[in-house]
LOKOL-193019 format. One record per residue: x, z, y of N, C-alpha, C, CB in turn; residue in three letters. Coordinates in nm, 3 decimals, m for minus. Each point is the difference from the previous one (the first is absolute). Last residue first. Glycine has a CB too. Layout:
<recs>
<rec><n_x>X</n_x><n_z>Z</n_z><n_y>Y</n_y><ca_x>X</ca_x><ca_z>Z</ca_z><ca_y>Y</ca_y><c_x>X</c_x><c_z>Z</c_z><c_y>Y</c_y><cb_x>X</cb_x><cb_z>Z</cb_z><cb_y>Y</cb_y><residu>ALA</residu></rec>
...
</recs>
This chain:
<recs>
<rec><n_x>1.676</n_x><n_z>m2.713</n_z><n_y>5.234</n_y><ca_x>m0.036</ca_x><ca_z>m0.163</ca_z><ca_y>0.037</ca_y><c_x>m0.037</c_x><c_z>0.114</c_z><c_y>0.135</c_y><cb_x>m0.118</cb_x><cb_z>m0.248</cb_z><cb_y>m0.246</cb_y><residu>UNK</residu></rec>
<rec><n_x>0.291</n_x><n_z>0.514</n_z><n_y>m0.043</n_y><ca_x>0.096</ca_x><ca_z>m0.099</ca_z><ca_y>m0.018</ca_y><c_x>m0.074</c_x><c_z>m0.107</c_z><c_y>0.142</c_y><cb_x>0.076</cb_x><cb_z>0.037</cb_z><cb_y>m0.332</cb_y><residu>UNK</residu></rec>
<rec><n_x>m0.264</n_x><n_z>0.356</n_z><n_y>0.221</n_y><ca_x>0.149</ca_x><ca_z>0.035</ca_z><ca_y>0.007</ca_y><c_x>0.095</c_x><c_z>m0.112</c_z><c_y>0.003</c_y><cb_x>m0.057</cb_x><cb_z>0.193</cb_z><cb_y>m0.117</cb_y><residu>UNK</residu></rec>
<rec><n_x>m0.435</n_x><n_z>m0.144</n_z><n_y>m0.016</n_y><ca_x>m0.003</ca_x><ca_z>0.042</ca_z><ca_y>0.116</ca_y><c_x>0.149</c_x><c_z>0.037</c_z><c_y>0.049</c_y><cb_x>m0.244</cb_x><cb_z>0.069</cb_z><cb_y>m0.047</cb_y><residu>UNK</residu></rec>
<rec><n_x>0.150</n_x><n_z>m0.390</n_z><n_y>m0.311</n_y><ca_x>m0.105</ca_x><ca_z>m0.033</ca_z><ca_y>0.127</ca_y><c_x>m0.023</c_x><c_z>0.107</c_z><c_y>0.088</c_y><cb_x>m0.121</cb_x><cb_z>m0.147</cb_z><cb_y>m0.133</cb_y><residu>UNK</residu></rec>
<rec><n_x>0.436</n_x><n_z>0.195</n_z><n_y>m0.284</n_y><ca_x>m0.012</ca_x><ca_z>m0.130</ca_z><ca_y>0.075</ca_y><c_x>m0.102</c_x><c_z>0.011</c_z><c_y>0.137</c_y><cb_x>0.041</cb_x><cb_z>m0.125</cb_z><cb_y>m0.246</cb_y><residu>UNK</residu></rec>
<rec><n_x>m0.118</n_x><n_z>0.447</n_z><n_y>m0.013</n_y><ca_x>0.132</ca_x><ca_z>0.048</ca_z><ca_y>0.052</ca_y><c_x>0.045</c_x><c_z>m0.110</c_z><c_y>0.096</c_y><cb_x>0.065</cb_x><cb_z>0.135</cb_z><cb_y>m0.217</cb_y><residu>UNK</residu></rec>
<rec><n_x>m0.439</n_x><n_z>m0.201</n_z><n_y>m0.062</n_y><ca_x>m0.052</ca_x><ca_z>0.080</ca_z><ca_y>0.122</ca_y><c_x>0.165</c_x><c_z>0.027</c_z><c_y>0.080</c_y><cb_x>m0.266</cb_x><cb_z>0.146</cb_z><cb_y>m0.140</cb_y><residu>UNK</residu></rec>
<rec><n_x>0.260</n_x><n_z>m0.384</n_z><n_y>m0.236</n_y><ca_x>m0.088</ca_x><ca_z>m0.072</ca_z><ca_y>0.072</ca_y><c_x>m0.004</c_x><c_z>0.107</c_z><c_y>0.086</c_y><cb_x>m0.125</cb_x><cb_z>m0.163</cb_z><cb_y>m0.148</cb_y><residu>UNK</residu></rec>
<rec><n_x>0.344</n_x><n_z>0.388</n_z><n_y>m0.195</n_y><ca_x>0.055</ca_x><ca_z>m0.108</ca_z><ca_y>0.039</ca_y><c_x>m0.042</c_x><c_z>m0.095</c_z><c_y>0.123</c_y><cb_x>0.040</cb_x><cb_z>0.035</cb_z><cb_y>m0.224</cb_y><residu>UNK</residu></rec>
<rec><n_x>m0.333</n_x><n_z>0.281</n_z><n_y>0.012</n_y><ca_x>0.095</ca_x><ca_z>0.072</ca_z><ca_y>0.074</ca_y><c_x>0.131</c_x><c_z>m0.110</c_z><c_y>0.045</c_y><cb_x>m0.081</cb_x><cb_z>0.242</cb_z><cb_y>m0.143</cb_y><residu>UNK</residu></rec>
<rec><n_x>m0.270</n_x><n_z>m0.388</n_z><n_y>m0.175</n_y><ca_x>m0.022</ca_x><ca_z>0.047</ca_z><ca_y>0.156</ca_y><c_x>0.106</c_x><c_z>0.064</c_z><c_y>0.116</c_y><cb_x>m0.202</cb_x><cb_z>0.039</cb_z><cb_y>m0.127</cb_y><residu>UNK</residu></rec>
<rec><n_x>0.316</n_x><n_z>m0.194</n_z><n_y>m0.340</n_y><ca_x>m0.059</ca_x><ca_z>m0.094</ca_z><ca_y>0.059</ca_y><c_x>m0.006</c_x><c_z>0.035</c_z><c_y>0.154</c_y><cb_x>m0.121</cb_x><cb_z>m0.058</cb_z><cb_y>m0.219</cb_y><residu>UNK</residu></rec>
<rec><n_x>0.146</n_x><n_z>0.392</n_z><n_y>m0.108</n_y><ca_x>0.189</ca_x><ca_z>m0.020</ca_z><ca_y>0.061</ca_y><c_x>m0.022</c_x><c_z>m0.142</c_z><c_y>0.107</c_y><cb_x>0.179</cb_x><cb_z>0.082</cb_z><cb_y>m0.288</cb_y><residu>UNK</residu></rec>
<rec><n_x>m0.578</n_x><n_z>0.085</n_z><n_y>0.074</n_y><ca_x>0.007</ca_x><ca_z>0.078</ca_z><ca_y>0.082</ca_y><c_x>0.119</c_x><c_z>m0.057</c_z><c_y>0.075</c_y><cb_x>m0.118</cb_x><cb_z>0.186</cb_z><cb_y>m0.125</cb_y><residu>UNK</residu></rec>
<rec><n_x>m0.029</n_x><n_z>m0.444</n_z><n_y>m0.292</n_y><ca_x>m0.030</ca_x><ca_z>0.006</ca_z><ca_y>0.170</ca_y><c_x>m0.019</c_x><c_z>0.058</c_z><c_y>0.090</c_y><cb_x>m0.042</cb_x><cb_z>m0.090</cb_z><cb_y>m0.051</cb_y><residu>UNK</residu></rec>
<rec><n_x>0.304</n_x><n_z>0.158</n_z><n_y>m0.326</n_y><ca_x>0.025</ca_x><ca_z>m0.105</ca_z><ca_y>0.069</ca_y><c_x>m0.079</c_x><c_z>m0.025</c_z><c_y>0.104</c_y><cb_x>0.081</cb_x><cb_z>m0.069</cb_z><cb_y>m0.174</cb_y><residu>UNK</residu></rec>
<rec><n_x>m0.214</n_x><n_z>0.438</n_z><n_y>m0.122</n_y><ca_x>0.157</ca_x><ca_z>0.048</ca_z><ca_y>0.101</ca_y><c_x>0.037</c_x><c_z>m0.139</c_z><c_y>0.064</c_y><cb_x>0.132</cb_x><cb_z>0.206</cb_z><cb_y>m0.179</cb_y><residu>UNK</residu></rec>
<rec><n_x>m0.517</n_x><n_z>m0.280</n_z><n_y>m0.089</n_y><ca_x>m0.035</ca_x><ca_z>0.096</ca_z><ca_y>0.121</ca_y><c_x>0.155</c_x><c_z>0.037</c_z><c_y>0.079</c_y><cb_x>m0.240</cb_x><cb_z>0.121</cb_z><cb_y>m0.147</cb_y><residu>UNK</residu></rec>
<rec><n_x>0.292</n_x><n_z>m0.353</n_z><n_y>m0.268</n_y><ca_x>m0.073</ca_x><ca_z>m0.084</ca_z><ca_y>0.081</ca_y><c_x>m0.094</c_x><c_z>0.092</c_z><c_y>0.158</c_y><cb_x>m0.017</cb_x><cb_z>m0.165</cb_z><cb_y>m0.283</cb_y><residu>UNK</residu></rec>
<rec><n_x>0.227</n_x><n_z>0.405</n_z><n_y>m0.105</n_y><ca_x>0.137</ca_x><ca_z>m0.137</ca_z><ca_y>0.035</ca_y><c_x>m0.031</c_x><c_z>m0.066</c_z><c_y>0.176</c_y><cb_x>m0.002</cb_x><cb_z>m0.121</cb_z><cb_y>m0.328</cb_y><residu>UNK</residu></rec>
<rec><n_x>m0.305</n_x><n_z>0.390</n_z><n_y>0.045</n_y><ca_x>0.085</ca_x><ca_z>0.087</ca_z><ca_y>0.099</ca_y><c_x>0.122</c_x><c_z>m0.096</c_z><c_y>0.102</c_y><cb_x>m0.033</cb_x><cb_z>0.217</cb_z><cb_y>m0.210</cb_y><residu>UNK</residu></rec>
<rec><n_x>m0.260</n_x><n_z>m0.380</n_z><n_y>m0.192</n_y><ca_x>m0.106</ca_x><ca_z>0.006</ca_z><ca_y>0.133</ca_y><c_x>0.116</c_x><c_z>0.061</c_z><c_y>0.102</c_y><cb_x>m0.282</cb_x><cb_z>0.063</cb_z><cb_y>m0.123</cb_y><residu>UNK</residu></rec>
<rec><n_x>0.523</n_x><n_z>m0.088</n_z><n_y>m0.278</n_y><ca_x>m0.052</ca_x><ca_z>m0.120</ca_z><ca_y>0.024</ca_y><c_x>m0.051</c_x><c_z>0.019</c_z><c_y>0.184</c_y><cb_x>m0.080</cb_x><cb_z>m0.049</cb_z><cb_y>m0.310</cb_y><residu>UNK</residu></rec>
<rec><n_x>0.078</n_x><n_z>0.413</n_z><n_y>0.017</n_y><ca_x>0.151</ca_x><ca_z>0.003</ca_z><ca_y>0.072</ca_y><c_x>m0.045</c_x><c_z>m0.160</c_z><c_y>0.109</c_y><cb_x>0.225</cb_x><cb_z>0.132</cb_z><cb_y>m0.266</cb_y><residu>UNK</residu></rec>
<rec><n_x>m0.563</n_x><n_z>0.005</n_z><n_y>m0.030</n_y><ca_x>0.039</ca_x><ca_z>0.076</ca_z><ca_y>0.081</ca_y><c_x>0.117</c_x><c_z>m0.024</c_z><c_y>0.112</c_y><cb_x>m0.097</cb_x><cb_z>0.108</cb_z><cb_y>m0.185</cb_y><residu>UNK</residu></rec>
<rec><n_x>0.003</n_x><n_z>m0.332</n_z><n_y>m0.214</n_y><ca_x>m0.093</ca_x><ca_z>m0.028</ca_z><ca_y>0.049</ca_y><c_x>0.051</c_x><c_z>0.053</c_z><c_y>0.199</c_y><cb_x>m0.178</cb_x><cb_z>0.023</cb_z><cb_y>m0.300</cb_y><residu>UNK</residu></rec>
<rec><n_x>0.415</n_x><n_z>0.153</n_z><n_y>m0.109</n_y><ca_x>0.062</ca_x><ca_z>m0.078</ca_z><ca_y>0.067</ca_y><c_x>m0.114</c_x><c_z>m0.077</c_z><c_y>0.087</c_y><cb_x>0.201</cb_x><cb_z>m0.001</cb_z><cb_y>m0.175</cb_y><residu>UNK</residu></rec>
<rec><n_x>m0.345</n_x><n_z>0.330</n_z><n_y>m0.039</n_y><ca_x>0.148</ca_x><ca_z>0.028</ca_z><ca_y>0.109</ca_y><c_x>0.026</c_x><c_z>m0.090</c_z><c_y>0.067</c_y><cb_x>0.113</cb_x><cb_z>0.114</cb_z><cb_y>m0.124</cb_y><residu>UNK</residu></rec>
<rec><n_x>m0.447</n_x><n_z>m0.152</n_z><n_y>m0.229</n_y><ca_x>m0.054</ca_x><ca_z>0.057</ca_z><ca_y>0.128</ca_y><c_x>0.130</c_x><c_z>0.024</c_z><c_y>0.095</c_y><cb_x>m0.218</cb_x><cb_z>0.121</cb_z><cb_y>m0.124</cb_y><residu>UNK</residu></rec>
<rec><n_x>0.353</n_x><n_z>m0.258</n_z><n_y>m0.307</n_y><ca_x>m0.096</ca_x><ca_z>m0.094</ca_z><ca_y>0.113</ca_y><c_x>m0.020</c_x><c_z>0.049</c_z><c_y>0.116</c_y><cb_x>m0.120</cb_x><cb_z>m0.078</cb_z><cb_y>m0.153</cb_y><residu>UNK</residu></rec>
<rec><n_x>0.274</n_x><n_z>0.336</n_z><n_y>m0.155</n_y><ca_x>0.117</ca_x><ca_z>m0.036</ca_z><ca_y>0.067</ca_y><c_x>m0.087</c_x><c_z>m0.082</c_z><c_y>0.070</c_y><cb_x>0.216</cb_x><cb_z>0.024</cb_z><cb_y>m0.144</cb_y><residu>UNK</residu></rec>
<rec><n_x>m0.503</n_x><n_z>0.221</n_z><n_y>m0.089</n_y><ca_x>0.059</ca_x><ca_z>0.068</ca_z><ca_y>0.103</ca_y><c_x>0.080</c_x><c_z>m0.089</c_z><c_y>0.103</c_y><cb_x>0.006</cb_x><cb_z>0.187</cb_z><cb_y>m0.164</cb_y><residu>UNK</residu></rec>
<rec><n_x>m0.228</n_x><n_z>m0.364</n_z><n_y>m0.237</n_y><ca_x>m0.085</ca_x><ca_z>m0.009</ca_z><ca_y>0.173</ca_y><c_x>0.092</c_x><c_z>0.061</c_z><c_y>0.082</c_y><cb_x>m0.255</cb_x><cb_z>0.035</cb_z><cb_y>m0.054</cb_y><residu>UNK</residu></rec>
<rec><n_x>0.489</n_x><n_z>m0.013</n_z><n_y>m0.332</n_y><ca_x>m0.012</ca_x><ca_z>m0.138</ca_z><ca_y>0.056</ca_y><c_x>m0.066</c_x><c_z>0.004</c_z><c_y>0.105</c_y><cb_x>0.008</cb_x><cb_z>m0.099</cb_z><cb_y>m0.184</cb_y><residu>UNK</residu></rec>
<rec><n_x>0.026</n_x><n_z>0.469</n_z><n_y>m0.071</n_y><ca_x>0.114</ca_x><ca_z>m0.031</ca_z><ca_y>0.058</ca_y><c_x>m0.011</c_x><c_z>m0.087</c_z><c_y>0.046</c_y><cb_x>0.102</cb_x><cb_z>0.082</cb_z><cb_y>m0.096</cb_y><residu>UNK</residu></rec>
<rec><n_x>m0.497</n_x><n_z>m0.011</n_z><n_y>m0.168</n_y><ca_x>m0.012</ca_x><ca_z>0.117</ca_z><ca_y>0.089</ca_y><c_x>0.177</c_x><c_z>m0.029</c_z><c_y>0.092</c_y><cb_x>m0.201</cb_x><cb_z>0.209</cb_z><cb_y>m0.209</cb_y><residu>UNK</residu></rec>
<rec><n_x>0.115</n_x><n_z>m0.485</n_z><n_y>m0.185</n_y><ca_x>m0.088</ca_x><ca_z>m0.047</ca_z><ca_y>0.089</ca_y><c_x>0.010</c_x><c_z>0.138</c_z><c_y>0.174</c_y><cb_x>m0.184</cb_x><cb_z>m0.144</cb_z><cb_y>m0.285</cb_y><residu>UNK</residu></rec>
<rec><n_x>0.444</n_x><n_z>0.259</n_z><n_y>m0.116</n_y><ca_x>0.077</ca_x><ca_z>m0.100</ca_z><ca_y>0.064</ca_y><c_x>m0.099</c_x><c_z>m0.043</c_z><c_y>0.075</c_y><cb_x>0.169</cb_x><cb_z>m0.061</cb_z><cb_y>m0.156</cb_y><residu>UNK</residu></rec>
<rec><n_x>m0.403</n_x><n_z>0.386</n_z><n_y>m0.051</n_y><ca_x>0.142</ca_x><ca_z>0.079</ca_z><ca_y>0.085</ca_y><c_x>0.097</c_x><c_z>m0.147</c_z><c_y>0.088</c_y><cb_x>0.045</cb_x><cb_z>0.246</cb_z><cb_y>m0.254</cb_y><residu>UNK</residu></rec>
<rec><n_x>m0.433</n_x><n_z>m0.307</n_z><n_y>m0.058</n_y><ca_x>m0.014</ca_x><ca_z>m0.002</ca_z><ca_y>0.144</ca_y><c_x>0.097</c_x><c_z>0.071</c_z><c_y>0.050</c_y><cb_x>m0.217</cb_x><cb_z>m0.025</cb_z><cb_y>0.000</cb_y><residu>UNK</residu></rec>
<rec><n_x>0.345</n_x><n_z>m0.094</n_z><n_y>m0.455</n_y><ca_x>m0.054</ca_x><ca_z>m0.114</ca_z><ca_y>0.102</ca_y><c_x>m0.043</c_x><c_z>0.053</c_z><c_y>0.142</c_y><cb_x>m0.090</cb_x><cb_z>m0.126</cb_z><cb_y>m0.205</cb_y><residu>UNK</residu></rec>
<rec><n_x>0.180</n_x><n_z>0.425</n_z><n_y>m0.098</n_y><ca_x>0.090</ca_x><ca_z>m0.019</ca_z><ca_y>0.040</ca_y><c_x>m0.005</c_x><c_z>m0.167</c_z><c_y>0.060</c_y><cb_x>0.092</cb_x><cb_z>0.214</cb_z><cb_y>m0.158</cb_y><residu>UNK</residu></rec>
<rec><n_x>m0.451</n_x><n_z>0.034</n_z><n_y>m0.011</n_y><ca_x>0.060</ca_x><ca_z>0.060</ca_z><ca_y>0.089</ca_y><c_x>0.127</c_x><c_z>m0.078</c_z><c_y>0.048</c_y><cb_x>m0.105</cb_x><cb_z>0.203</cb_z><cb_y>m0.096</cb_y><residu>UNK</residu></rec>
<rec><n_x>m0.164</n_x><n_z>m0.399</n_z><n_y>m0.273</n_y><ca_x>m0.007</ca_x><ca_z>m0.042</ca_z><ca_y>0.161</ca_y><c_x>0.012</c_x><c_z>0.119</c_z><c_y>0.132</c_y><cb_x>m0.167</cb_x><cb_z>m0.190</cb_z><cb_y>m0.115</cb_y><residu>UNK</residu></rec>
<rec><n_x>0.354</n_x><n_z>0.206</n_z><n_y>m0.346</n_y><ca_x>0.010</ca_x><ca_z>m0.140</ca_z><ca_y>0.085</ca_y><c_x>m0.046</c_x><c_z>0.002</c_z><c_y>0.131</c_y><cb_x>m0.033</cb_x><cb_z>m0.114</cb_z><cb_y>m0.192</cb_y><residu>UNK</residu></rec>
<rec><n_x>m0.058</n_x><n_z>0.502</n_z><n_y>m0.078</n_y><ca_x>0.106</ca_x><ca_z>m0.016</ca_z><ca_y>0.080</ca_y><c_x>0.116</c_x><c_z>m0.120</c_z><c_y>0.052</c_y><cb_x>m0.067</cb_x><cb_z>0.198</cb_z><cb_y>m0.099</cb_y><residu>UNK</residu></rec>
<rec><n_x>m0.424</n_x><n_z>m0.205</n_z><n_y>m0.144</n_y><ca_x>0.004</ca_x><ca_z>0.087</ca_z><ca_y>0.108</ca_y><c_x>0.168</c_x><c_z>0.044</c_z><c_y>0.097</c_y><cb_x>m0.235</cb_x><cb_z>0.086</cb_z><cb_y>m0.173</cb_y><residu>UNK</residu></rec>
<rec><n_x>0.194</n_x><n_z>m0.313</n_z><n_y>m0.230</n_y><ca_x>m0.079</ca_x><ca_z>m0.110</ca_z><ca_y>0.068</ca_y><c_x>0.032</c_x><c_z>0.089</c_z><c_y>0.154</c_y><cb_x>m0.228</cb_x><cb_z>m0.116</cb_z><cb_y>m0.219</cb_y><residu>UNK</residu></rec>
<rec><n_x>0.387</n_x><n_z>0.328</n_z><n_y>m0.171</n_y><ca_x>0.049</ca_x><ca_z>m0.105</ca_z><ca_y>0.057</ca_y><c_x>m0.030</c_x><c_z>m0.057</c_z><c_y>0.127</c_y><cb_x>0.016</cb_x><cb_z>m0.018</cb_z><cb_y>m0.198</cb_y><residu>UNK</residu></rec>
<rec><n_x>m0.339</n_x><n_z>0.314</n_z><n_y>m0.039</n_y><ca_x>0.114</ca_x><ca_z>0.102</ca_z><ca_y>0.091</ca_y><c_x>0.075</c_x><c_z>m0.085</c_z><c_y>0.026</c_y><cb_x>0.010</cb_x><cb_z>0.211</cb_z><cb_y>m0.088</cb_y><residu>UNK</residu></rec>
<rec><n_x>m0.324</n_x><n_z>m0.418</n_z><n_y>m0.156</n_y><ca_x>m0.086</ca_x><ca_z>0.054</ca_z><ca_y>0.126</ca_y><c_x>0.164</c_x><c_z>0.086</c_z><c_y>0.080</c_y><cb_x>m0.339</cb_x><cb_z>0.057</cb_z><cb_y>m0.146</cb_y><residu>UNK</residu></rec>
<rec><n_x>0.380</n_x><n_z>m0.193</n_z><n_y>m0.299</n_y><ca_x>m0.004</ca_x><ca_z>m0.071</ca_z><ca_y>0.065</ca_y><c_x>m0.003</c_x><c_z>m0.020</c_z><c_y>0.148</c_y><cb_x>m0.052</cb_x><cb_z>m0.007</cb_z><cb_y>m0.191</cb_y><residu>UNK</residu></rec>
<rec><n_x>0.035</n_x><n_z>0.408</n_z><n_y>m0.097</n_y><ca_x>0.112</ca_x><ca_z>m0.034</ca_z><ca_y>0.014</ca_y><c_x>0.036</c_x><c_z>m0.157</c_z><c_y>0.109</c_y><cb_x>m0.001</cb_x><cb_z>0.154</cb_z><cb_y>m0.256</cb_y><residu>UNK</residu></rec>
<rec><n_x>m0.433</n_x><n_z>0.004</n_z><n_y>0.073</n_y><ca_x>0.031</ca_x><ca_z>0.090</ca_z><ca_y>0.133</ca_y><c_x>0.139</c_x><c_z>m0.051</c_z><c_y>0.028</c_y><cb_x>m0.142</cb_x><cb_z>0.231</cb_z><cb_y>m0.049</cb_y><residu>UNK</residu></rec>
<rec><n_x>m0.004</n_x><n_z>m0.455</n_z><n_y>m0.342</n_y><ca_x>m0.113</ca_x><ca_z>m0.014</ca_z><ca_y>0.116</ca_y><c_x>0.057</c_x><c_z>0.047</c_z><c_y>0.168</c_y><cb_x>m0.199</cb_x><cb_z>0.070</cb_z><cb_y>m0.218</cb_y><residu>UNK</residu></rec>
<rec><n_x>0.329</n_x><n_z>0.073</n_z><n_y>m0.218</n_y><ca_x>0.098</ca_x><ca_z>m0.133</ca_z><ca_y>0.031</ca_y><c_x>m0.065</c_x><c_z>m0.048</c_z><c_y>0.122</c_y><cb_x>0.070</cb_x><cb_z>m0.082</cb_z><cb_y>m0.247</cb_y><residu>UNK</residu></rec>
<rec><n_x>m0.268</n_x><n_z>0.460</n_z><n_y>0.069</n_y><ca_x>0.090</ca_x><ca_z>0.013</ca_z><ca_y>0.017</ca_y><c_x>0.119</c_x><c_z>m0.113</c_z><c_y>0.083</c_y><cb_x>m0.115</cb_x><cb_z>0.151</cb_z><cb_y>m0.186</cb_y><residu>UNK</residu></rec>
<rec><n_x>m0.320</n_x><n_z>m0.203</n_z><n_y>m0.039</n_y><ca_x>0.003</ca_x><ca_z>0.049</ca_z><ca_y>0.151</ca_y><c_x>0.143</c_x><c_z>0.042</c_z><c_y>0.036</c_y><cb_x>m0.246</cb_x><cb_z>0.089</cb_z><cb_y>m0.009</cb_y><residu>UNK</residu></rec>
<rec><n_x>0.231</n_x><n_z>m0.204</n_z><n_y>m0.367</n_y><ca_x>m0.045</ca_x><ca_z>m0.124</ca_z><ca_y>0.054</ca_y><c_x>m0.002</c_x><c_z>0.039</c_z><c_y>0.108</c_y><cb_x>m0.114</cb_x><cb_z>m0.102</cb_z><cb_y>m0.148</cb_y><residu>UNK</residu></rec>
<rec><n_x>0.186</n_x><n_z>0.440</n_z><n_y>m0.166</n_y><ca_x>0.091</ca_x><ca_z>m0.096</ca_z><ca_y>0.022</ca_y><c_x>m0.042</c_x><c_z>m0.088</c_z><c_y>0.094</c_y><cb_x>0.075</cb_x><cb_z>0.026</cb_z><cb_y>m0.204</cb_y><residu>UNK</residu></rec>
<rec><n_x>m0.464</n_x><n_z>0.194</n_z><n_y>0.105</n_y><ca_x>0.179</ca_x><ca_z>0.105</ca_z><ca_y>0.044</ca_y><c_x>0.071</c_x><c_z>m0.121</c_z><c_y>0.044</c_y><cb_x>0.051</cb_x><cb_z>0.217</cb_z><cb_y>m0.213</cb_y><residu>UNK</residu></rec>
<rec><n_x>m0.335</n_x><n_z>m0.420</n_z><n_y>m0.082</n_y><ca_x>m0.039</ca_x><ca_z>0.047</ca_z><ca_y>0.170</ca_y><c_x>0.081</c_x><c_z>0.093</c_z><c_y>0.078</c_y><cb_x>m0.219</cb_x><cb_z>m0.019</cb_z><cb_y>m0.067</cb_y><residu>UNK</residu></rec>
<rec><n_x>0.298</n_x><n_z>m0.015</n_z><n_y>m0.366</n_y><ca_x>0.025</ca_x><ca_z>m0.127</ca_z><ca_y>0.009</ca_y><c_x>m0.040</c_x><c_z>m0.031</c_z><c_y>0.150</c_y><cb_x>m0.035</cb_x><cb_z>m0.050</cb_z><cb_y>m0.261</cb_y><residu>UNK</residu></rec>
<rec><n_x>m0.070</n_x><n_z>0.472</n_z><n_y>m0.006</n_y><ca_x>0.133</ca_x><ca_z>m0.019</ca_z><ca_y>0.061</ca_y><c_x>0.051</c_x><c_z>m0.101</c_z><c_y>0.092</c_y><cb_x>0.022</cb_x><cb_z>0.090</cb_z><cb_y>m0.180</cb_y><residu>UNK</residu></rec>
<rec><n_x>m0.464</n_x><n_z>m0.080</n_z><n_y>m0.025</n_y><ca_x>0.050</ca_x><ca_z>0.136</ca_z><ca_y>0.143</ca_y><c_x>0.147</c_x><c_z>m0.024</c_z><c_y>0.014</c_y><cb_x>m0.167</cb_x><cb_z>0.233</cb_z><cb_y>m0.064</cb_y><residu>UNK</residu></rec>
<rec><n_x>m0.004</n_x><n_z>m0.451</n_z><n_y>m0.270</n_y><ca_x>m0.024</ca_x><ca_z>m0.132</ca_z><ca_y>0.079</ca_y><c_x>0.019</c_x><c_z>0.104</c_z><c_y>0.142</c_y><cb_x>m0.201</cb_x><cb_z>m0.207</cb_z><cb_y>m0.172</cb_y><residu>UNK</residu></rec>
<rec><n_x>0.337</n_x><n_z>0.403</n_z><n_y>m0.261</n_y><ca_x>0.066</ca_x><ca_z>m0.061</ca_z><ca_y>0.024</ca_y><c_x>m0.071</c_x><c_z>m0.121</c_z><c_y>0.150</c_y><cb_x>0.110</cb_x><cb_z>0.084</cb_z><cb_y>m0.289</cb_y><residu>UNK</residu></rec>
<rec><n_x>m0.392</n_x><n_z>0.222</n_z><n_y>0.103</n_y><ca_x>0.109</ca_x><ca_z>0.076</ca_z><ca_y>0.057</ca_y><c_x>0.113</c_x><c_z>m0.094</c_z><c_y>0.042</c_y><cb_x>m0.063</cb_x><cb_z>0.197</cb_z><cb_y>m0.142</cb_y><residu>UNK</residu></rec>
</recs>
């Protein structure tokens, strides 16, 4: 009877463990889950940077060469 309890208990400490562990690594992928986000933004913004320049590029070159020269 006493080795039923002793398993009780054990599992007990067992599950308790398991419930830590488990809201580590919730709250780990919550910060992993903010990071790709901001990445991905800023990734984002980055490429945008570089498409609005060489549009402002073209439009510059074309303005030049049919208004100016």
């Amino acid at each position: 009877m006493t080795k039923n309890l002793n398993d009780i208990l054990d599992r007990g400490e067992k599950l308790e463990s398991i419930s830590s562990k488990s809201e580590a690594l919730f709250s780990q992928s919550r910060k992993y889950e903010q990071s790709a986000r901001d990445l991905k933004m800023s990734l984002y913004y980055n490429r945008l940077k570089i498409i609005g320049g060489a549009v402002l590029l073209v439009v510059v070159v074309l303005f030049l060469r049919y208004y100016i020269w």
